[in-house]
C-alpha positions in Angstrom: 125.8 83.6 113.0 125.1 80.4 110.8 120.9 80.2 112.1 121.1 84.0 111.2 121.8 83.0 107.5 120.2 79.8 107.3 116.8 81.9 108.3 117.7 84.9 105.7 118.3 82.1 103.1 114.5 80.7 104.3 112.6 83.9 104.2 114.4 84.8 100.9 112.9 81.1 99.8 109.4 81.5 100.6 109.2 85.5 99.6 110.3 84.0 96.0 107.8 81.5 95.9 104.9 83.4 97.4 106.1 86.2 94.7 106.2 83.4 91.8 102.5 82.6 92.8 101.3 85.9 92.9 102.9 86.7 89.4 101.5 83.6 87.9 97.7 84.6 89.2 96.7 81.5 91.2 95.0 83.5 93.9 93.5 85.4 91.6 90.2 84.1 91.8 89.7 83.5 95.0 92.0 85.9 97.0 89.7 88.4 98.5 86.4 86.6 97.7 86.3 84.0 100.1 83.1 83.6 101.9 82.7 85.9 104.8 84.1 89.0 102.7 82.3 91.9 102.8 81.3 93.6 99.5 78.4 95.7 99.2 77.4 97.7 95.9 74.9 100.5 95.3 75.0 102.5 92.2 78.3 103.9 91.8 79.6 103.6 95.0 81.1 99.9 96.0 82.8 99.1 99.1 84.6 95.5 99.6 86.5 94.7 102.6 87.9 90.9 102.9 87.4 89.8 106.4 87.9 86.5 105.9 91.0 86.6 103.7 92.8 89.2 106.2 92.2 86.3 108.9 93.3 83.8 106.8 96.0 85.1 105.8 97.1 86.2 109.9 96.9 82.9 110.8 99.4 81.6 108.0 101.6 84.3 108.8 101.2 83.8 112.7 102.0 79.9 112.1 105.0 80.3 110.3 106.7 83.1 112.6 105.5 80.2 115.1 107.3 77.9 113.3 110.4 79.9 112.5 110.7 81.3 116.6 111.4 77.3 117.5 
């Protein structure tokens, strides 16, 4: 029951300080327009889907549940 705890006490950790990040606007500029994003504008009509963000940000997630399974 202890790693149960120890790993609610973990995730409870890093959702503050990704949530303390966000708040404070450090992505801000460069969440969502990283190279490889798509963004395409044509009058009044704009579409913008980040590719390379949402792969970025898989691959964090993916290493840390990687890290957290050991």
């Amino acid at each position: 029951m202890n790693d149960i705890g120890k790993m609610l006490v973990i995730a409870g950790a890093v959702m503050v300080a990704v949530g303390v990040v966000l708040w404070t606007g450090v992505g801000k500029n460069w969440l969502g327009r990283l190279p490889g994003d798509i963004s395409y504008t044509r009058g009044n009509f704009s579409f913008h889907f980040p590719l390379i963000t949402c792969l970025l940000i898989s691959v964090l997630l993916t290493f840390l549940f990687w890290i957290f399974r050991r």
